[in-house]
C-alpha positions as CSV (number, residue, x, y, z in Angstrom):
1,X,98.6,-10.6,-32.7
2,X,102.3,-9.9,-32.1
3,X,103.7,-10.7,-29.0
4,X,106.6,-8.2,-28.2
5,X,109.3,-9.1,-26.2
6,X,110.6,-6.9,-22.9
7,X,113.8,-5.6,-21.9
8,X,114.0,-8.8,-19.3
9,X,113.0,-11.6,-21.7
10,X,109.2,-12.0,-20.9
11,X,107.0,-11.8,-23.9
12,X,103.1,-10.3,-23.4
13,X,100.6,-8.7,-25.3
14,X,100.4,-4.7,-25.4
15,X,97.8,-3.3,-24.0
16,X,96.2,-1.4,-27.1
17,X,96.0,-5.6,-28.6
18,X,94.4,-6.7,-25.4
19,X,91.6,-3.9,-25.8
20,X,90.5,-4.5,-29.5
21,X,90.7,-8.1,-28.0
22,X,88.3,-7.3,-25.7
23,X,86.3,-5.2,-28.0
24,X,85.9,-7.8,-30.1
25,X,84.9,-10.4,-27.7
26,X,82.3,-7.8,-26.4
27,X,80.7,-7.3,-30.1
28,X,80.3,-10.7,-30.6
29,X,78.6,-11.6,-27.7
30,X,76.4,-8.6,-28.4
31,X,75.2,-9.8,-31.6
32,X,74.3,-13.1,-30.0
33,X,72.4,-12.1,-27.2
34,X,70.7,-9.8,-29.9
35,X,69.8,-13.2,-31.3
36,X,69.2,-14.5,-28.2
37,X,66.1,-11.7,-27.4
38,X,64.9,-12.3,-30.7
39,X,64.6,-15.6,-31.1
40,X,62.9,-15.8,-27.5
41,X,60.6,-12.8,-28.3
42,X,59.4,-14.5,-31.8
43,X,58.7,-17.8,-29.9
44,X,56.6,-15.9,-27.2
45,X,54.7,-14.5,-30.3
46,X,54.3,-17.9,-32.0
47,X,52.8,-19.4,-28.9
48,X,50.8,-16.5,-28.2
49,X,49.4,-16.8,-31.2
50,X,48.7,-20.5,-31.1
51,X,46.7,-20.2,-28.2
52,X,44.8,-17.6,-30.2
53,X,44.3,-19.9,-33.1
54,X,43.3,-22.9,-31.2
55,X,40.1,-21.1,-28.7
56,X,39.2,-19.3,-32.2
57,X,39.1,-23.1,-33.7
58,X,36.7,-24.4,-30.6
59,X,34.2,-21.2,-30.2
60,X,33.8,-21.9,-34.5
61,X,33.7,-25.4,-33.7
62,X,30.8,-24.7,-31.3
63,X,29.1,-22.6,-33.6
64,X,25.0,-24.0,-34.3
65,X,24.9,-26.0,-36.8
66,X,24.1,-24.1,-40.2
67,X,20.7,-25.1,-40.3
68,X,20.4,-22.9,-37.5
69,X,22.1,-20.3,-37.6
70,X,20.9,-17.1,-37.9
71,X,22.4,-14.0,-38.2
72,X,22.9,-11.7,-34.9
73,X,25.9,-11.1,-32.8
74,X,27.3,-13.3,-29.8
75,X,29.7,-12.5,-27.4
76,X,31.6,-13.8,-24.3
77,X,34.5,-14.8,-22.8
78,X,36.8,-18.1,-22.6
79,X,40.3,-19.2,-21.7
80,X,40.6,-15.8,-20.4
81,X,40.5,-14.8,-24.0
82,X,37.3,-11.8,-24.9
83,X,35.1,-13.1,-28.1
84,X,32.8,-12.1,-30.4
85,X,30.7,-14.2,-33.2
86,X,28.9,-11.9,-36.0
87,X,26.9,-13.3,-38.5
88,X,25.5,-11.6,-41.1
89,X,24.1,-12.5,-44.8
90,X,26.2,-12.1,-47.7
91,X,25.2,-9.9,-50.6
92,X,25.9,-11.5,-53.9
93,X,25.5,-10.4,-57.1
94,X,23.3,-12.2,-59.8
95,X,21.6,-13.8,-56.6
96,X,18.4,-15.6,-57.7
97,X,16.5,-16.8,-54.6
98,X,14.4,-18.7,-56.5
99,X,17.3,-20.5,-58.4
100,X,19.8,-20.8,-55.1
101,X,18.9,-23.6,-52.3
102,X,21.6,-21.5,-49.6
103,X,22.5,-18.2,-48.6
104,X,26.0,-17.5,-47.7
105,X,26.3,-16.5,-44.1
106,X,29.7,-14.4,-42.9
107,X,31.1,-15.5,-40.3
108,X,33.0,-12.8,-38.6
109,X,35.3,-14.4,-35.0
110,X,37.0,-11.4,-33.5
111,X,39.3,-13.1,-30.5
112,X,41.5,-10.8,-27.9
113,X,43.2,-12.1,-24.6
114,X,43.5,-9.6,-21.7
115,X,47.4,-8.8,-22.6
116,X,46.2,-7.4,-25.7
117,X,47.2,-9.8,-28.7
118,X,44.3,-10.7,-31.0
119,X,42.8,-12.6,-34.0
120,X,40.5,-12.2,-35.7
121,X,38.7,-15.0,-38.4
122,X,36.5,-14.7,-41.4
123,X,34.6,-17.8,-42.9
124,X,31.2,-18.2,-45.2
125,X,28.9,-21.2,-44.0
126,X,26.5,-21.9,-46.3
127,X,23.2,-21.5,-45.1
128,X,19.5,-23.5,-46.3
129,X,17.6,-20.8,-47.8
130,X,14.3,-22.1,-45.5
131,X,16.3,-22.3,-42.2
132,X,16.5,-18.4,-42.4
């Protein structure tokens, strides 16, 4: 920016170059605390989300073990967090029951905390065909 010198010797800065100074400062620290809330609210999400992850991790963890499992539907609550288990038998094609020791069980873990956020989990255990 120019400085302009007065009529009594002291130089300054017009006021039009102190504005767009101004503006400029403004805009930049704008855009940063738009980072800012972004960065904070993505970290929020990821730790939401690890909390999820980790009670999904210890309610399939606590699952029976697959000799006895058995298809239904179990529900319940921990760590403040609202679950539900359903098992059910897979359908595959070419199945020979003769020829095939296991059934594939779905595993279906539907996890939501009270604030909303959710996960939900699908596995297959593998299931002996006699335990059924």
């Amino acid at each position: 920016m120019s400085r302009r010198s007065c009529s009594d010797g002291a130089a300054g800065f017009t006021l039009i170059e102190a504005l767009v100074a101004l503006a400029i400062i403004v805009a930049v620290l704008g855009t940063i605390g738009s980072v800012i809330a972004t960065t904070a609210k993505g970290t929020r999400s990821i730790d939401q989300r690890l909390v999820l992850a980790g009670t999904a991790e210890r309610l399939l963890a606590d699952l029976p073990p697959r000799a006895l499992l058995k298809p239904g539907r179990q529900s319940g609550e921990l760590a403040g967090s609202r679950w539900r288990v359903d098992i059910t038998p897979m359908n595959v094609a070419g199945d020979d029951p003769a020829a095939n020791r296991f059934v594939p069980m779905a595993v279906n873990l539907r996890l939501q905390r009270a604030d909303g956020a959710a996960i939900q989990i699908t596995t297959v255990k593998l299931v002996p065909r006699a335990a059924q």
